[in-house]
C-alpha positions as CSV (number, residue, x, y, z in Angstrom):
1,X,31.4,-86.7,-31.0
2,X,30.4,-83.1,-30.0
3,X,33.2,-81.4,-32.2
4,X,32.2,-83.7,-34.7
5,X,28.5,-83.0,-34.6
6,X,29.7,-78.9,-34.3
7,X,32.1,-78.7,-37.5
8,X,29.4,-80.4,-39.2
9,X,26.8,-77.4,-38.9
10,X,29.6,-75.0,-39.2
11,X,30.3,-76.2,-42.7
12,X,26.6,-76.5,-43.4
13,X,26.2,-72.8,-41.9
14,X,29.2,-72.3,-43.9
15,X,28.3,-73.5,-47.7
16,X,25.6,-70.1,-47.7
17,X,27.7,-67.8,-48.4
18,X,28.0,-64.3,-48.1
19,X,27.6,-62.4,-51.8
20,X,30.2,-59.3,-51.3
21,X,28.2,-57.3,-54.2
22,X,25.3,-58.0,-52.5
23,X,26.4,-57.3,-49.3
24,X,27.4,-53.6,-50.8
25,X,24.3,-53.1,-52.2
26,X,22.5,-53.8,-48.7
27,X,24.8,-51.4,-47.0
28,X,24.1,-48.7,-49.5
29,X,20.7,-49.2,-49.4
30,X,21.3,-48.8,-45.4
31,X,22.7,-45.8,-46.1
32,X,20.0,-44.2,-48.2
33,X,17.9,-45.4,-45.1
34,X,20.0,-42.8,-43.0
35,X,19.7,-39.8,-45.0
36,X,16.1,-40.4,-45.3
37,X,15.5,-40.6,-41.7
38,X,18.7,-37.9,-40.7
39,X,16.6,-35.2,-38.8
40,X,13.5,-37.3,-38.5
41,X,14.6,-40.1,-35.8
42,X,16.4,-39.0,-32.9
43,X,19.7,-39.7,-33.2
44,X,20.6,-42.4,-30.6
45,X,17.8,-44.9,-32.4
46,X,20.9,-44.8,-35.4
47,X,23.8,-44.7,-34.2
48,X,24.1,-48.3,-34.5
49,X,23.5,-48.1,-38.0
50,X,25.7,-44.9,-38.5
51,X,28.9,-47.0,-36.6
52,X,28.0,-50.0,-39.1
53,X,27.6,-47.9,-42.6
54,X,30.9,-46.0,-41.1
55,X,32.9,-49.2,-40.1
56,X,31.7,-51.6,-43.1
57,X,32.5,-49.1,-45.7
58,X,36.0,-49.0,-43.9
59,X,36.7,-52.5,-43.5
60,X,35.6,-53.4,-47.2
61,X,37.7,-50.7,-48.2
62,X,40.6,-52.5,-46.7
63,X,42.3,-55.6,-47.8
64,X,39.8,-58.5,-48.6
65,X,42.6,-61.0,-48.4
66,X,43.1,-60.8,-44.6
67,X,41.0,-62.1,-42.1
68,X,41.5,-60.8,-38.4
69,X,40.7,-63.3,-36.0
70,X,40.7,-62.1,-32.5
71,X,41.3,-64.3,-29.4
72,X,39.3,-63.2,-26.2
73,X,38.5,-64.6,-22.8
74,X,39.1,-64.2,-19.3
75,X,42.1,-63.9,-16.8
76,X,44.1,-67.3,-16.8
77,X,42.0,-68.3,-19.7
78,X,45.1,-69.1,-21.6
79,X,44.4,-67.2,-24.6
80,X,47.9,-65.7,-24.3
81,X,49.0,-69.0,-24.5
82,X,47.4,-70.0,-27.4
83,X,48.1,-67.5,-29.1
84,X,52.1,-67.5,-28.7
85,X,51.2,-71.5,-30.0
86,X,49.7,-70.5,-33.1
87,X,52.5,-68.3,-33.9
88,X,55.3,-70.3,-32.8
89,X,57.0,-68.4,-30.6
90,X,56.3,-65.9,-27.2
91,X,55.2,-62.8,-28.5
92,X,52.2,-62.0,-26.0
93,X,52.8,-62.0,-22.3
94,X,51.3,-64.3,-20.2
95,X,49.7,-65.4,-16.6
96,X,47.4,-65.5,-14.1
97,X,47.3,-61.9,-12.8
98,X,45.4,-59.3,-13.5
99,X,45.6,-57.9,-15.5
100,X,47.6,-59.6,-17.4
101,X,47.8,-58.5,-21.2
102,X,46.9,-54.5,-21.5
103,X,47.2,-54.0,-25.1
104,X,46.3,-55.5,-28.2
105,X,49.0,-58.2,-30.0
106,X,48.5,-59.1,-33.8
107,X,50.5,-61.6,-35.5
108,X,50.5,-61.8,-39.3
109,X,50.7,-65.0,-41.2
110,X,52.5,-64.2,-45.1
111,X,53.3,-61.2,-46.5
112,X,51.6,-58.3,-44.1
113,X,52.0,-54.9,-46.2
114,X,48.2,-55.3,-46.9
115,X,47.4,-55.8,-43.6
116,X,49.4,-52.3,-42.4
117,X,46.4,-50.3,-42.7
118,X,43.8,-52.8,-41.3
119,X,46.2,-53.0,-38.3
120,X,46.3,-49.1,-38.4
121,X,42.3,-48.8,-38.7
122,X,41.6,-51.9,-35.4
123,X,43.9,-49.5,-33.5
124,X,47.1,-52.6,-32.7
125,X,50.0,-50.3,-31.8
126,X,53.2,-51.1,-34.2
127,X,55.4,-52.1,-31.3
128,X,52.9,-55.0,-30.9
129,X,52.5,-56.0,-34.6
130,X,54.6,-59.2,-35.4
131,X,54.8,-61.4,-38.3
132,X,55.3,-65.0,-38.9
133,X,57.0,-66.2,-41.9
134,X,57.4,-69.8,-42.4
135,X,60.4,-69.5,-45.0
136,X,62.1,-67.9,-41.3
137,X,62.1,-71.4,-40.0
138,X,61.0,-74.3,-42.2
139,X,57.8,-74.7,-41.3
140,X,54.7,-75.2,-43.4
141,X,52.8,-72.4,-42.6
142,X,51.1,-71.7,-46.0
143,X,47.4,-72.5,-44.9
144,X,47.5,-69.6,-42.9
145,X,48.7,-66.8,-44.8
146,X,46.0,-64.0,-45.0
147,X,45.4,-64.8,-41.0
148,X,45.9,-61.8,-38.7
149,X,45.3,-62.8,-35.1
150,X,45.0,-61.0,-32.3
151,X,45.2,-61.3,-28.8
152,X,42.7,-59.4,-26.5
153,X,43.1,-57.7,-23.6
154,X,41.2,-59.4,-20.4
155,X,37.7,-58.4,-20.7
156,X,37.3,-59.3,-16.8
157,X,40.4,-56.8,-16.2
158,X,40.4,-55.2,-13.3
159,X,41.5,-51.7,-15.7
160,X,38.4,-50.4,-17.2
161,X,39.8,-49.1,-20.0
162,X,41.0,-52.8,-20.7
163,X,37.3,-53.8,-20.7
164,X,36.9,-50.7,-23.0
165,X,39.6,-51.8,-25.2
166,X,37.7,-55.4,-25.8
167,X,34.5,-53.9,-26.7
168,X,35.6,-51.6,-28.9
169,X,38.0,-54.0,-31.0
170,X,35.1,-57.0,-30.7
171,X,33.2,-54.7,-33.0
172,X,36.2,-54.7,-35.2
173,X,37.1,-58.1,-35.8
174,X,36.2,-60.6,-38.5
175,X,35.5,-63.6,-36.7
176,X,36.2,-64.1,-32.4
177,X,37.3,-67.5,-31.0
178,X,36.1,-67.3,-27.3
179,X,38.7,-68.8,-25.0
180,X,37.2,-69.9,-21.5
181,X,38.8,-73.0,-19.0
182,X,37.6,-75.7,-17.1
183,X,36.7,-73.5,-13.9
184,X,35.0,-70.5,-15.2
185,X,33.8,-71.6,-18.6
186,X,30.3,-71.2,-17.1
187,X,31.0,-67.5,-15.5
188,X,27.9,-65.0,-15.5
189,X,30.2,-62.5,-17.2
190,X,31.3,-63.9,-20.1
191,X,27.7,-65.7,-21.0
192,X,25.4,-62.6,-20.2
193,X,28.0,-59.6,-20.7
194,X,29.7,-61.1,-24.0
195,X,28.2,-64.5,-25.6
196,X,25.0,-63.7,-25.4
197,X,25.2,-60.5,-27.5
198,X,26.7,-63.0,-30.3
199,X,24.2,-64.8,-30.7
200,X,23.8,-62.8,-34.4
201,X,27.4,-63.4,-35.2
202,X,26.9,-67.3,-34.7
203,X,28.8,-67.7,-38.1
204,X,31.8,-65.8,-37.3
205,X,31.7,-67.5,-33.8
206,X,34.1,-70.0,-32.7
207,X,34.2,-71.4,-28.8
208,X,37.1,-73.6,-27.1
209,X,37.6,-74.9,-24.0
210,X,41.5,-74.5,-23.3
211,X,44.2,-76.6,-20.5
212,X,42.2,-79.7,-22.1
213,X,45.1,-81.7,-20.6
214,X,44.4,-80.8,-17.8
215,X,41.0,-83.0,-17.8
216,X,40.8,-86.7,-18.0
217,X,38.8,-88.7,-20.5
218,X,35.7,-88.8,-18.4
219,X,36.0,-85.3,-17.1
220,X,36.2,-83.5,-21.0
221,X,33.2,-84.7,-22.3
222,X,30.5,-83.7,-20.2
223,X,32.2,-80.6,-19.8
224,X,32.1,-80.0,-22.9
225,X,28.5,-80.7,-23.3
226,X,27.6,-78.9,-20.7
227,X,29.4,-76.3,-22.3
228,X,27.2,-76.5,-25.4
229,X,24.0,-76.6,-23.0
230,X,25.2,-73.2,-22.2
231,X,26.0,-71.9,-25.3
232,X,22.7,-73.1,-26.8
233,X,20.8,-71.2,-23.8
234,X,22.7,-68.3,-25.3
235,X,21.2,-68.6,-28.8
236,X,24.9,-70.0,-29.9
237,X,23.7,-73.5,-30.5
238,X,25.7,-74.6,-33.6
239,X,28.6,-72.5,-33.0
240,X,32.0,-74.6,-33.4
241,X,33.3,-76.0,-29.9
242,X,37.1,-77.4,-29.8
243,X,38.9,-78.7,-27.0
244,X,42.5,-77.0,-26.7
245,X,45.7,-77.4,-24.8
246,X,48.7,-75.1,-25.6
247,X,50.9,-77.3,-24.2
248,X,50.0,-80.7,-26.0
249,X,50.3,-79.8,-30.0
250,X,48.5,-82.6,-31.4
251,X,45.7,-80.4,-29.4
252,X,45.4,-77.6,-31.2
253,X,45.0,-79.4,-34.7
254,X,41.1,-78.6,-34.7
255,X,41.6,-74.9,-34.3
256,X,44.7,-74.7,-36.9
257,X,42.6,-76.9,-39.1
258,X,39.2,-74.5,-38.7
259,X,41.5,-71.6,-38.9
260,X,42.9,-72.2,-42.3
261,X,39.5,-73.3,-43.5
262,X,38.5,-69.2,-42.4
263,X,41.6,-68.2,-44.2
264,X,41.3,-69.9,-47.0
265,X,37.1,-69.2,-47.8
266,X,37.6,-65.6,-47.1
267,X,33.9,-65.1,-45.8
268,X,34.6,-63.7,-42.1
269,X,34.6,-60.4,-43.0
270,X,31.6,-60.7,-45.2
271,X,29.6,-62.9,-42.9
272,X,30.5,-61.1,-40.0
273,X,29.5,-57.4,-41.7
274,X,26.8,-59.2,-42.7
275,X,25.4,-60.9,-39.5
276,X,25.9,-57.3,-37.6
277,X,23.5,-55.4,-40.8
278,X,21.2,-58.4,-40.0
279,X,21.5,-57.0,-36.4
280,X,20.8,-53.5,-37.4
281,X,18.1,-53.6,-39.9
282,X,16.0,-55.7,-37.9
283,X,16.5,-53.3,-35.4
284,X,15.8,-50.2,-37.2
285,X,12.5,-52.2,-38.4
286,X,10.0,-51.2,-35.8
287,X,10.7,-47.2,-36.9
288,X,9.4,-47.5,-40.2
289,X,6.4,-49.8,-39.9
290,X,4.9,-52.2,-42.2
291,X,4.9,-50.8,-45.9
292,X,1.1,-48.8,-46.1
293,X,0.6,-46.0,-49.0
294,X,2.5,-44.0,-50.5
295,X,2.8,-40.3,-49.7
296,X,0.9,-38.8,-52.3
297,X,-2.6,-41.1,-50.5
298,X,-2.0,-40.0,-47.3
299,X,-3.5,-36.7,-47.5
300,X,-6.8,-36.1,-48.9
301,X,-8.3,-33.2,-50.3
302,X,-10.7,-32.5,-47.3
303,X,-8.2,-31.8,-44.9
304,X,-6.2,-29.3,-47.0
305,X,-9.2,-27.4,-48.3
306,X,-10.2,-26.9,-44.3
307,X,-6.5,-25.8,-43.7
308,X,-6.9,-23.4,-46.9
309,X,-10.3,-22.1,-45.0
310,X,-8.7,-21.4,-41.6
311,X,-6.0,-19.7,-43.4
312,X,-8.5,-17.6,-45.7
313,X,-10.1,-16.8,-43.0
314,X,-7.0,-15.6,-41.0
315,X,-5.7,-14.0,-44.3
316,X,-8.8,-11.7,-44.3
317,X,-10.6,-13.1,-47.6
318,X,-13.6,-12.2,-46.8
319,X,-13.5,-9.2,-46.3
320,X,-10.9,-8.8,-49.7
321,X,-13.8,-10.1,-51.7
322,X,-16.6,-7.4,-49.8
323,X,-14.2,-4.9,-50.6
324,X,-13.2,-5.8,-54.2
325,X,-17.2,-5.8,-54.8
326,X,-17.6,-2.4,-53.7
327,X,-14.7,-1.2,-55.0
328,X,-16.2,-2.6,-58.5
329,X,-19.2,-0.6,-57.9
330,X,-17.1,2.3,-56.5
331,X,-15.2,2.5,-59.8
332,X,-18.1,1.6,-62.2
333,X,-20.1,4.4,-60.7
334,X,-16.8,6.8,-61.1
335,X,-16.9,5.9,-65.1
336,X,-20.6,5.2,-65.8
337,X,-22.5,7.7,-63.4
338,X,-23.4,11.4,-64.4
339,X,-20.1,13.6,-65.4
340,X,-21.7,15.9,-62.9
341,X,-21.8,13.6,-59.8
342,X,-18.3,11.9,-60.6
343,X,-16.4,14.6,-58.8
344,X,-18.0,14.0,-55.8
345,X,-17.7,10.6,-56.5
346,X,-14.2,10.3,-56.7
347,X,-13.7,12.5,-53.0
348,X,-14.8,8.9,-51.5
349,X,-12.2,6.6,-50.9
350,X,-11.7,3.3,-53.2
351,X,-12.2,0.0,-51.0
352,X,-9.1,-1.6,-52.0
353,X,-6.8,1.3,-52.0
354,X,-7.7,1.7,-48.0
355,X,-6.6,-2.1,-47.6
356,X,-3.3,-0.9,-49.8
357,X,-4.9,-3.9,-52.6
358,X,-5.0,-2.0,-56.6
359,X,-6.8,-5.2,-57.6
360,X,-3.9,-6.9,-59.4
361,X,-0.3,-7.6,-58.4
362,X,1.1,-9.5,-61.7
363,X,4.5,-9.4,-62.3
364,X,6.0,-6.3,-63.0
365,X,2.2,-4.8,-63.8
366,X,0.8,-2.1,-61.8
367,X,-2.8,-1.0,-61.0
368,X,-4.0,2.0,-63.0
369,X,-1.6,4.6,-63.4
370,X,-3.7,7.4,-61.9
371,X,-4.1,5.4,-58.5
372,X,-1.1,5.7,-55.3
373,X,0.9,2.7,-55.3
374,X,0.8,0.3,-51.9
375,X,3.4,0.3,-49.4
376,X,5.8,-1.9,-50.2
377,X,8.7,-4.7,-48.4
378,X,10.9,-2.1,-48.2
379,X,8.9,-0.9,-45.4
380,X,9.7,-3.7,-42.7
381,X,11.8,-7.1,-43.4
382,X,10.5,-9.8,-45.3
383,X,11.7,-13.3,-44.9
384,X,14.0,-13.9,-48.0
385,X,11.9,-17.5,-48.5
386,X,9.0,-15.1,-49.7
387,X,10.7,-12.3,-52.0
388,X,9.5,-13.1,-54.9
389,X,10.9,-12.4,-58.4
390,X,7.7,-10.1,-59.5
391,X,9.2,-7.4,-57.6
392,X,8.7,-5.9,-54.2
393,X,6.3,-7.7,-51.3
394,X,2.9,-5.6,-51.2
395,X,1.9,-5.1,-47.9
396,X,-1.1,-4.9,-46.9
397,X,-3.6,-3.1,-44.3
398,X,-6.1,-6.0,-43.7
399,X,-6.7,-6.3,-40.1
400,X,-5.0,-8.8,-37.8
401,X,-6.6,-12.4,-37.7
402,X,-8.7,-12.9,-33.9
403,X,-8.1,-15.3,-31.3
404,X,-10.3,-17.6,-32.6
405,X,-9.3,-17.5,-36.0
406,X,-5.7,-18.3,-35.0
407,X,-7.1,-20.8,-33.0
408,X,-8.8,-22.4,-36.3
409,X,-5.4,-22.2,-38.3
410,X,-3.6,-24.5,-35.2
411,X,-6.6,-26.7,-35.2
412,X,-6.2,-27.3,-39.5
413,X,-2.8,-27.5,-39.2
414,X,-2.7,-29.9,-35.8
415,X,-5.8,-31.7,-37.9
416,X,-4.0,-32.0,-41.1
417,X,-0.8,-33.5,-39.4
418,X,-2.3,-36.0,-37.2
419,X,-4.3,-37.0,-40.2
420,X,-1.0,-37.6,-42.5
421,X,1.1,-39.3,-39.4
422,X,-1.8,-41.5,-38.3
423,X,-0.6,-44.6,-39.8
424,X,3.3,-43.9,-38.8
425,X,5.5,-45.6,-36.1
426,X,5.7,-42.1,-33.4
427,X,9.1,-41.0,-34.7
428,X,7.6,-40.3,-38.0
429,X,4.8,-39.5,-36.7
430,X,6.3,-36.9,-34.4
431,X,8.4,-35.6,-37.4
432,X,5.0,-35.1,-39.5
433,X,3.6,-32.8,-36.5
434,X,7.2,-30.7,-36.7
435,X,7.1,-30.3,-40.3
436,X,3.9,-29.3,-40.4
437,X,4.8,-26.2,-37.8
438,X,7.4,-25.7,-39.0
439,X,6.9,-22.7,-40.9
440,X,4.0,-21.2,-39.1
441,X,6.0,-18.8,-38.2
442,X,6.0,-17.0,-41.9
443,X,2.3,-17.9,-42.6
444,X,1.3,-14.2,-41.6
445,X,3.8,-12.7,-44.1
446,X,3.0,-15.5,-47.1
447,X,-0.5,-15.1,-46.3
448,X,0.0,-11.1,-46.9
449,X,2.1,-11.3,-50.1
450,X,-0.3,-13.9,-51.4
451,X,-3.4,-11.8,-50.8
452,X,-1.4,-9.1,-51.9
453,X,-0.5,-10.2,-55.1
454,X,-3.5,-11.8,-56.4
455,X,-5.0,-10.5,-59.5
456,X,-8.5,-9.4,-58.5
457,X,-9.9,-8.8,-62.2
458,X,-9.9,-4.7,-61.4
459,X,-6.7,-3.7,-63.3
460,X,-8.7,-3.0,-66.5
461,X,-12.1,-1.8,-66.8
462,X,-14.8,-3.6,-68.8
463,X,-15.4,-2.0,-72.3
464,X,-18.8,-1.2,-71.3
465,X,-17.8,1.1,-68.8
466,X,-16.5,3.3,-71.6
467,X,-19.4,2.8,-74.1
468,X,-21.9,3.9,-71.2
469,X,-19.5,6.3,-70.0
470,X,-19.2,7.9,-73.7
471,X,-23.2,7.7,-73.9
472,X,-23.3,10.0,-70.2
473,X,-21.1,12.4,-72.1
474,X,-23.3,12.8,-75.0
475,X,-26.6,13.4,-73.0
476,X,-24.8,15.6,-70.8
477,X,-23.2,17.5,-73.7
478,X,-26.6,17.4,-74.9
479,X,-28.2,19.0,-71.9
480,X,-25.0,21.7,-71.5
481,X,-25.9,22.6,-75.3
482,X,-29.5,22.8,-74.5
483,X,-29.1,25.3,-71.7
484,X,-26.4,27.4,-73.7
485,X,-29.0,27.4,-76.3
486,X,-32.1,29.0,-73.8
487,X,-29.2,31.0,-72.5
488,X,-28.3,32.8,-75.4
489,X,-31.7,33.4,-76.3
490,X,-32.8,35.1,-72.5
491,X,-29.2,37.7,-72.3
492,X,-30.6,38.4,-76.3
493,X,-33.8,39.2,-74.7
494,X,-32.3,40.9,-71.3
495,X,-30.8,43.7,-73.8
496,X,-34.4,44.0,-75.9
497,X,-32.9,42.7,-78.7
498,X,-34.9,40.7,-81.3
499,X,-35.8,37.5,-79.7
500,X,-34.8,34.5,-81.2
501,X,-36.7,32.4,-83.1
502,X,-36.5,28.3,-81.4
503,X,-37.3,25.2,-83.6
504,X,-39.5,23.4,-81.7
505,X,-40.5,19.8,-81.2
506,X,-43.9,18.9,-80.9
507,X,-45.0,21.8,-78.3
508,X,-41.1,22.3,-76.9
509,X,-38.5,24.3,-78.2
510,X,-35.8,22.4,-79.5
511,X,-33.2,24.1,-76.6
512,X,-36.0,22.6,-73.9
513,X,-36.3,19.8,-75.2
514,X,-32.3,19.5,-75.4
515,X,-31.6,20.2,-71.9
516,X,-34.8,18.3,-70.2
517,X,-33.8,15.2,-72.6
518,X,-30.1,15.3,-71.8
519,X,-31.0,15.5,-67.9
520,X,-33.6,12.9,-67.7
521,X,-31.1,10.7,-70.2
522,X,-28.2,11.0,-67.6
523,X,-30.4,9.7,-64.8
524,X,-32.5,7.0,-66.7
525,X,-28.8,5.1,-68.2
526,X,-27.9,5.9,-64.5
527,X,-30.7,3.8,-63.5
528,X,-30.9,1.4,-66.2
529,X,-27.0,0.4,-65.6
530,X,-27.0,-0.3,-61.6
531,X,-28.9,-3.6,-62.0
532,X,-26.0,-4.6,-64.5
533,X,-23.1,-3.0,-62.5
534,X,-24.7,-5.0,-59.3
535,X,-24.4,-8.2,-61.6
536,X,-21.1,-7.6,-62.5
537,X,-19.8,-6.9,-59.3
538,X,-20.8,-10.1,-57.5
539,X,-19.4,-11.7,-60.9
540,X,-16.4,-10.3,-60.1
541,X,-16.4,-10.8,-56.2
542,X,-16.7,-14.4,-56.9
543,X,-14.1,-14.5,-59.2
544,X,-11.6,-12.3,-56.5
545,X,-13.1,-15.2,-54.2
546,X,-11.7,-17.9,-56.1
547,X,-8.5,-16.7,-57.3
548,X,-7.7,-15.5,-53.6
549,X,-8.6,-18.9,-52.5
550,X,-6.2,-20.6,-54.9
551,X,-3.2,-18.7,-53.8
552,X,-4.3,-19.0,-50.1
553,X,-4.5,-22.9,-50.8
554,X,-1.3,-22.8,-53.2
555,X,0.3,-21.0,-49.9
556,X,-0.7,-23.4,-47.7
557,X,0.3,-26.7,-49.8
558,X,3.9,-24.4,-49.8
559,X,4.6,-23.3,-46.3
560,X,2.3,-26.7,-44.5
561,X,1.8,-29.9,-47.0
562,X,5.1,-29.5,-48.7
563,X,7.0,-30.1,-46.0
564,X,4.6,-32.8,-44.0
565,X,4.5,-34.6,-47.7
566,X,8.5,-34.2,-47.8
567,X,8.5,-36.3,-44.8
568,X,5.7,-38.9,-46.1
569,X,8.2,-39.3,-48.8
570,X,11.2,-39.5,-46.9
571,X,9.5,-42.3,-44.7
572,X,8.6,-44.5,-48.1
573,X,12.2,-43.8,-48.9
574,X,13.2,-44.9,-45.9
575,X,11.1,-48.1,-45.5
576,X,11.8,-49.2,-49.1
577,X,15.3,-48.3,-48.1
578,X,15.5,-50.1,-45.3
579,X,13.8,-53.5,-47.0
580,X,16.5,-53.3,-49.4
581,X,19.2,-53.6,-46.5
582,X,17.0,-56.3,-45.1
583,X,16.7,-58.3,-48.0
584,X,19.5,-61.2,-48.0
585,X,19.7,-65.1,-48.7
586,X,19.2,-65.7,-45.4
């Protein structure tokens, strides 16, 4: 009644069955799962699910129309036996001894070239390859054809590299038919070392109790349900369990019969690749967390315009913008002021030309052409992430950022990745942080070339510079013609010639009037224009401000939030990836 009541769930269990397309389409979806999360997981969280992408790809790749069916048990469990039973003849060595059988033996029902290089990739030596033709001896062996069995080293061996052996090929197989015997089928060892750790693979599972004869008709059934008490414990309840004898024929009917049903269906391999990605992906589940919002959410504005700050700050923005305001006034003063006071002027240095800044740093443009140009990249090594196609990498002469400020940069970038990783399992979480640092590094030198090369608004001056400079001219060539004038007339005088005769205006001779209008013109436009040129330069500091601001910020959304949102991405790749693998008729 037991192996009744078993088949009967096995062929319910059996009638979902496994979609190979689908089945691809999970495993490649696995494997987008692994290059999203390559570099962000540690390594030994997915190995698993490397060995599986690996091993499936390689076994589908392989012949479709064999099934291997491997035979494992214990010393004296008479697997040997039953083996050499199936095939019809002694082709595994057997006994009570360990160990007993050391290497693999596979025995191939039908025609086996197929099967060469699925025998080649379990690892079954040719010398212990064998096939079994019925046409060899008259036998009807047609419902097996497709089958290639094996029989398993002892996994009890007293040779560790036996056990080895049996692990390694139990991750190879298609479906395993546990053989255990009257006296040790409830041994620790094969329940909590082996059985146990099917309990996924319940479909590609099948159990027998062997030397049935050996048992009387009292003895075999509650053996055999206590066997199934224990194999329920083991989360195997439903799994098929035969009774066996290779010595009495008629006895091993049920497992010829269940094996040419495997044979036949051609589902092993797919319910057994299937049952082990089960295995995996719900593994791999707790690393990517339930699905949450998507990258682009995760960081808000806030945080990146207080990164952008710190870095501002470090960059030395503020004091850019005080000097691009006095250099505004410098240079206003050099073309507006009094011809006569621009000489001395210009013996003052320009702001920006003491930080090595010309007040613009397009591409391929220049500052004005009578200024020194800025040291350059060439003058210590640059990163080759920040050459730039514009030309050279100004450097500049801004001062170091402090302690403190430093300080504030680690803080907006520790800030900005905790807020981003928050809502991530800790390997995510973890690879947020990294990403985050993980340019720091070349901040200093981006920072530099950004500051650098922003356009400040000084590389032309304003037309009105030139109108008021032209006016300074005229009242100064005004002034210079006056006093040439009264010049003239006092040497005429000096040598007692006749005196000359001025024009006047009003009560003042025109040359007076020329000179003491020109003079007091000069200083009143001087006067009249500094109210506007202080206007204009706080225009232009805050526009130096801003632009300096947007290339600190674009420098910062380069070197910090590109890479943390590169791995906000990668993890929503990976989680949709990884519900994609998950996703089956179960």
């Amino acid at each position: 009644m037991t192996g009744f009541v078993d088949r009967v769930r096995h062929l319910a269990r059996r009638d979902s069955r496994v979609d190979a397309d689908l089945l691809v389409d999970r495993l490649d979806a696995l494997g987008r799962f692994l290059r999203a999360a390559d570099g962000r997981i540690p390594d030994d969280r997915l190995g698993a699910a490397h060995t599986l992408v690996e091993r499936a790809g390689a076994r589908l790749a392989l012949s479709r129309e064999h099934t291997v069916v491997a035979l494992a048990g214990a010393t004296g469990s008479g697997k040997s036996s039953i083996f050499n039973a199936l095939a019809g003849r002694d082709l595994s060595p057997v006994g009570v001894r360990r160990p007993t059988t050391g290497y693999a033996h596979a025995c191939g029902w039908g025609a086996v070239d197929g099967a060469s290089g699925l025998l080649d990739w379990v690892g079954v030596l040719p010398r212990h390859r064998f096939v079994r033709e019925s046409a060899l001896d008259g036998t009807d062996e047609a419902g097996l054809h497709g089958l290639v069995l094996l029989d398993l080293p002892d996994f009890d061996s007293v040779e560790y590299g036996h056990r080895l052996e049996v692990d390694r090929l139990l991750g190879l197989v298609d479906l395993v038919i546990w053989v255990v015997d009257p006296q040790k089928y409830a041994d620790r060892v094969i329940h909590r070392g082996y059985l146990r750790e099917f309990h996924r693979n319940r479909d590609v599972t099948v159990v027998v109790l062997n030397h049935a004869d050996r048992l009387d008709r009292t003895e075999l059934p509650r053996l055999l349900a206590d066997l199934r008490r224990l194999l329920d414990s083991d989360g195997l309840d439903g799994v098929p369990l035969l009774a066996t004898s290779a010595l009495v024929p008629a006895a091993m009917t049920e497992l010829r019969r269940l094996l040419e049903g495997t044979v036949t269906e051609r589902q092993a391999a797919l319910r057994r690749l299937s049952s082990d990605l089960d295995s995996v992906t719900d593994g791999l589940a707790e690393l990517v967390g339930p699905a949450g919002e998507r990258a682009e959410e995760e960081i808000n504005r806030g945080t990146v315009r207080r990164l952008s700050l710190a870095l501002a700050a470090a960059a030395g923005v503020p004091s850019v913008v005080d000097a691009v305001e006095s250099a505004y006034r410098h240079r206003a003063g050099a073309a507006t002021g009094w011809p006569l006071t621009r000489a001395w002027r210009r013996l003052r240095p320009d702001p920006l030309l003491r930080l090595h800044l010309l007040g613009s740093r397009r591409a391929g443009g220049s500052g004005p052409a009578n200024q020194p140009t800025s040291v350059t990249a060439a003058d210590r090594p640059v990163p080759p992430s920040l050459a730039g196609a514009g030309g050279p990498v100004p450097v500049t002469s801004l001062p170091a950022p402090s302690a403190a400020q430093r300080a504030a940069v680690d803080l907006a970038v520790r800030g900005l990745a905790e807020q981003a990783g928050s809502r991530l399992p800790t390997p995510w979480s973890a690879a947020v942080t990294a990403a985050a640092r993980s340019q720091r590094a070349e901040l200093p030198d981006a920072l530099d070339r950004a500051v650098g090369g922003a356009d400040l608004g000084l590389d032309r001056p304003p037309m009105w510079w030139r109108l008021v400079g032209t006016a300074q001219w005229a009242v100064t060539a005004t002034a210079a013609a006056g006093l040439g004038w009264l010049l003239v007339g006092f040497v005429i005088r000096t040598l007692g010639l006749p005196a000359l005769d001025y024009p006047t205006v009003g009560v003042l001779p025109v040359p007076t009037a020329m000179l003491l209008g020109g003079l007091l013109g000069g200083i009143l436009l001087s006067l009249l224009i500094r109210p506007v040129t202080g206007w204009a330069a706080r225009r232009v500091r805050r526009r130096a401000e801003d632009r300096l601001y947007d290339v600190v910020a674009e420098t910062a959304r380069r070197l910090v939030v590109a890479p943390v949102r590169a791995v906000l991405q990668a993890h929503a790749d990976a989680r949709d990836a990884l519900d994609r693998a998950r996703s089956s008729h179960r």
